[in-house]
C-alpha positions as CSV (number, residue, x, y, z in Angstrom):
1,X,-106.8,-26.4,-93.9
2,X,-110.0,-28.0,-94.9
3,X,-108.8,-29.5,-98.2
4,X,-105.8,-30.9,-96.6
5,X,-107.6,-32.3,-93.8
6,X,-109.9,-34.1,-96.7
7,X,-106.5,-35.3,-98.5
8,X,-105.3,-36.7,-95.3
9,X,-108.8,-38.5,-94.9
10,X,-108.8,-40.2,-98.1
11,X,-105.4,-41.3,-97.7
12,X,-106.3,-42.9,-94.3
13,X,-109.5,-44.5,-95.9
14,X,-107.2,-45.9,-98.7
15,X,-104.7,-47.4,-96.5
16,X,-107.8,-49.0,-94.4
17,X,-108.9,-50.4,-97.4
18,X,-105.5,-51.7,-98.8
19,X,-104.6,-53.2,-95.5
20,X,-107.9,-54.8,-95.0
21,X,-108.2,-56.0,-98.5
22,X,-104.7,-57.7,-97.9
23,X,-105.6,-59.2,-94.6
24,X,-108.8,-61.0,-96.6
25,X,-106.2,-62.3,-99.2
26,X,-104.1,-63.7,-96.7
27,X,-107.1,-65.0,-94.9
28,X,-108.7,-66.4,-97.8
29,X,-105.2,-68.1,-99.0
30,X,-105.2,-69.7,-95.7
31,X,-108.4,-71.1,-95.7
32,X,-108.0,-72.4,-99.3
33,X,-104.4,-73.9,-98.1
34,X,-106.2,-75.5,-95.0
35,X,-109.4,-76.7,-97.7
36,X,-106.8,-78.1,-100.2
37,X,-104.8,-79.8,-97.6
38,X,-107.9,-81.7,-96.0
39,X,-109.2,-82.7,-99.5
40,X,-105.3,-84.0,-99.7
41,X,-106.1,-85.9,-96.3
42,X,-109.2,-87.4,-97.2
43,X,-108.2,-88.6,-101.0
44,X,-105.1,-90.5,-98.9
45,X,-107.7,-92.1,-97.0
46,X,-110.4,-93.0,-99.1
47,X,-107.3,-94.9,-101.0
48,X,-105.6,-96.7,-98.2
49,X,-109.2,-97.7,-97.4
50,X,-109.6,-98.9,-101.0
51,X,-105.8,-100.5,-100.9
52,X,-107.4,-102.5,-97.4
């Protein structure tokens, strides 16, 4: 009983950690997407101030 309640346990602690070490992936993804697009964004207008 014990052992298999440990088993169970471990296997709910190493789902936590899977899922929560996906959602910080995803979350970190998004934040580089969002970073890379305003860098995009403010490269385009630093040059259409410099075209000006």
């Amino acid at each position: 009983m014990c052992e298999e309640q440990i088993s169970l346990l471990t296997e709910a602690v190493i789902d936590l950690f899977w899922v929560s070490g996906m959602i910080g992936l995803g979350i970190m993804f998004a934040v580089l997407l969002l970073a890379g697009t305003i860098r995009e964004k403010r490269t385009n207008c630093s040059h259409f101030e410099r075209v000006r």
